[in-house]
N, C-alpha and C positions, 0 to 999 in steps of 0.2 A: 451851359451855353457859352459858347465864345466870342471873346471880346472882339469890337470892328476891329479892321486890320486898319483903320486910317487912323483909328486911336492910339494903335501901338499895344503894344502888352502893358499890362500896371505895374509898376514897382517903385516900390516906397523909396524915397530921396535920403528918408532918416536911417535908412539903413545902408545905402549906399554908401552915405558920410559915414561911419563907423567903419566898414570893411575898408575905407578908401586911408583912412587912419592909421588901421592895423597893417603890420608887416605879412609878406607872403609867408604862410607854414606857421603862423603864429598859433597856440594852442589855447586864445583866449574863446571865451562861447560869449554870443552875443543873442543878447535874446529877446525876440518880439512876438507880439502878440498879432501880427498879419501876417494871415492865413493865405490870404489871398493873391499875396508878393509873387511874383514872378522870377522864377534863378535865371541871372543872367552868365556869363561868361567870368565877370568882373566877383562873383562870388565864388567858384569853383578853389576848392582848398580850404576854407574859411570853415568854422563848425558852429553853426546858429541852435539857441535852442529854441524849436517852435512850441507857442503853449497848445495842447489841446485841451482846454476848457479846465482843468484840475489843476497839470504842471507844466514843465518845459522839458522837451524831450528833444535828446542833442543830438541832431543832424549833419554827417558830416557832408559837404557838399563835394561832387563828383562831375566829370566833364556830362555822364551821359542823364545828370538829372537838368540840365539846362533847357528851357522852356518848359518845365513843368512849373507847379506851385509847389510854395512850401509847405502848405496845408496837408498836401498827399503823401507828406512822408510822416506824419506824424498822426498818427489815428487815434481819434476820440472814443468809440468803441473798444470794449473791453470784452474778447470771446472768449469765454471759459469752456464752456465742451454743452453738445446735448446729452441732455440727460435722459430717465426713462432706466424701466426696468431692465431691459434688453443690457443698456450700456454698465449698467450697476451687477450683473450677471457676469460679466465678462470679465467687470475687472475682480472680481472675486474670485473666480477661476485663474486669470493670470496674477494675480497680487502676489501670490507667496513664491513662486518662483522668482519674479524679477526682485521683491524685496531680499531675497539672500541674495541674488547677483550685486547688486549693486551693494551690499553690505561687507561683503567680500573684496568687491573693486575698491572701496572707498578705505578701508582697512589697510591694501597694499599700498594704494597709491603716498610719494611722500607730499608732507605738509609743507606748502613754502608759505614765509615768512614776507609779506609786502610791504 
């Protein structure tokens, strides 16, 4: 549901003061736990890390995520695949091809050193 428009959109002061601090392009991660924060204009370039319920997952902010929340970019759900006989058939039949593909790709490919 959306907040009144006489209210304004929500966003946290404590976080404003911390981007307001840091330099533009700066590569520092600032991390909060409100979910509910609104991206304004003044966050755009910054890389927040939103927690969802476990960790903090780092967000880099972008012109076209402004007026969303920071909630939405960081998802508390974790989908692994449905399961079922059907899906477990399938990948049995394709397993052993793409395991030599990729066995072969990874063989060529060179190793860099970070």
């Amino acid at each position: 549901m959306a907040r009144s428009l006489k209210k304004g959109p929500y966003v946290n002061e404590k976080l404003l003061k911390k981007i307001s601090v840091l330099k533009p392009g700066d590569k520092t991660v600032i991390k909060t736990w409100d979910r509910a924060c609104t991206i304004t204009p003044e966050m755009v370039g910054f890389k927040i890390g939103v927690h969802n319920g476990k960790d903090h997952i780092i967000v880099d902010i972008v012109e076209n995520m402004v007026g969303h929340r920071l909630g939405e970019f960081s998802p508390t759900r974790k989908f692994i695949k449905h399961g079922g006989r059907m899906a477990k058939e399938q990948a049995k039949e394709a397993g052993a091809p793409i395991a030599a593909s990729t066995a072969a790709t990874v063989a060529a490919a060179p190793i860099k050193k970070v």
